[in-house]
C-alpha positions in Angstrom: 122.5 97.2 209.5 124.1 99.0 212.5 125.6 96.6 215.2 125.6 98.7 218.6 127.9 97.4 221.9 127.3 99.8 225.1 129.8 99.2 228.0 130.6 101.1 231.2 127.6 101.0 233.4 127.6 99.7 237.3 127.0 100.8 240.9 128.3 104.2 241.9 127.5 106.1 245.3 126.1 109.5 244.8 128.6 112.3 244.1 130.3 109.7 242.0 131.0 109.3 238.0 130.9 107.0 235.7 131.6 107.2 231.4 129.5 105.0 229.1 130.7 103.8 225.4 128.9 102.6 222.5 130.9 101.1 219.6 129.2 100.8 216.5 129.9 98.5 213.7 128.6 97.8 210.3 126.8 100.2 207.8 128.2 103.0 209.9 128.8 105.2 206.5 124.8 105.7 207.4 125.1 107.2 210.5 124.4 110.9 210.7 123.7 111.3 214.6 124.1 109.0 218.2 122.7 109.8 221.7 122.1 108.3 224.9 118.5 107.8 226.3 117.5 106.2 229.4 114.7 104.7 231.0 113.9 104.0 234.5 111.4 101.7 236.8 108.0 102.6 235.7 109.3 105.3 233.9 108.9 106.4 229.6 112.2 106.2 227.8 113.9 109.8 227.9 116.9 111.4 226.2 119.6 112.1 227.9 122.1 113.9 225.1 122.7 113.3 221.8 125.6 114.3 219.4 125.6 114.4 215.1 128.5 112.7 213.5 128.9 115.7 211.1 129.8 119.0 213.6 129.3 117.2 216.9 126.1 119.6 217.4 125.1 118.3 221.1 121.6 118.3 222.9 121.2 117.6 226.6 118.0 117.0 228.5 117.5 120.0 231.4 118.1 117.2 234.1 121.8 116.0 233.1 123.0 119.7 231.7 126.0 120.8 233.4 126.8 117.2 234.3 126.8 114.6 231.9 128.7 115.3 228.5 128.7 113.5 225.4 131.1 112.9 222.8 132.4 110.8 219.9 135.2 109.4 218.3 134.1 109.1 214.7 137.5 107.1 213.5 136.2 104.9 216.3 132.7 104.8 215.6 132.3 105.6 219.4 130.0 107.4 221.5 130.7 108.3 225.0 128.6 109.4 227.8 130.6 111.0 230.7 128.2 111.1 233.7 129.3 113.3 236.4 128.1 114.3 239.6 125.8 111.4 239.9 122.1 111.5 241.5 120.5 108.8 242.6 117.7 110.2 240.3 119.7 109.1 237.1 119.4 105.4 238.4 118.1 104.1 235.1 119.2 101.7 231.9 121.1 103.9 229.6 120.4 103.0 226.0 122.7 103.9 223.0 120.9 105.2 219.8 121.9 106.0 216.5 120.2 108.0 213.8 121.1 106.6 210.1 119.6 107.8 206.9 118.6 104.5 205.7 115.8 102.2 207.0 115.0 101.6 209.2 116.9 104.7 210.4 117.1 104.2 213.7 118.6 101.2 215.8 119.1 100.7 219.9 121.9 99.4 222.2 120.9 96.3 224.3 121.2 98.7 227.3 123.9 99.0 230.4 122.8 99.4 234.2 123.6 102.2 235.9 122.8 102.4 239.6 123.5 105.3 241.8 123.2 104.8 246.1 122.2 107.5 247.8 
């Protein structure tokens, strides 16, 4: 089992930035790969960027390229989402994911708020 703990989301005016975290903890040996998706008010659940563990190959949706970047600290177990130049378009919850090759090879953050005022 993989124990996620996201933290950094709030209320930022446009313009503005924010960075997100997401610690993980227990069978992180398992972990090949973390991202960041979000979802917003009667909206599907989208990626935002994603990093492996192994090269830190990194994937960003069209929308946040050029202003959100993602990294990780793997002697940390952390994944960070620096989110610059917000929009109030990226109002959303941001959930962290990570990718493990064991069942049930996937698990989800409880989710962080990030609101952005026009």
């Amino acid at each position: 089992q993989v124990h996620l703990v996201e933290s950094g989301g709030g209320l930022v005016q446009a313009g503005g930035c924010l960075r997100l975290s997401c610690a993980a903890s227990g069978s992180i040996f398992s972990i090949n790969a973390m991202g960041w998706y979000r979802q917003a008010p009667g909206k599907q659940r989208e990626l935002v960027a994603t990093i492996t563990t192994s090269g830190g190959r990194t994937n960003y949706a069209d929308s946040v390229k050029g202003r959100f970047t993602i990294s990780r600290d793997n002697a940390k177990n952390t994944v960070y989402l620096q989110m610059n130049s917000l929009k109030p378009e990226d109002t959303a919850v941001y959930y962290c994911k990570v990718d493990s090759l064991t069942w049930p090879y996937n698990y989800w953050g409880q989710g962080t708020q990030v609101t952005v005022s026009s």
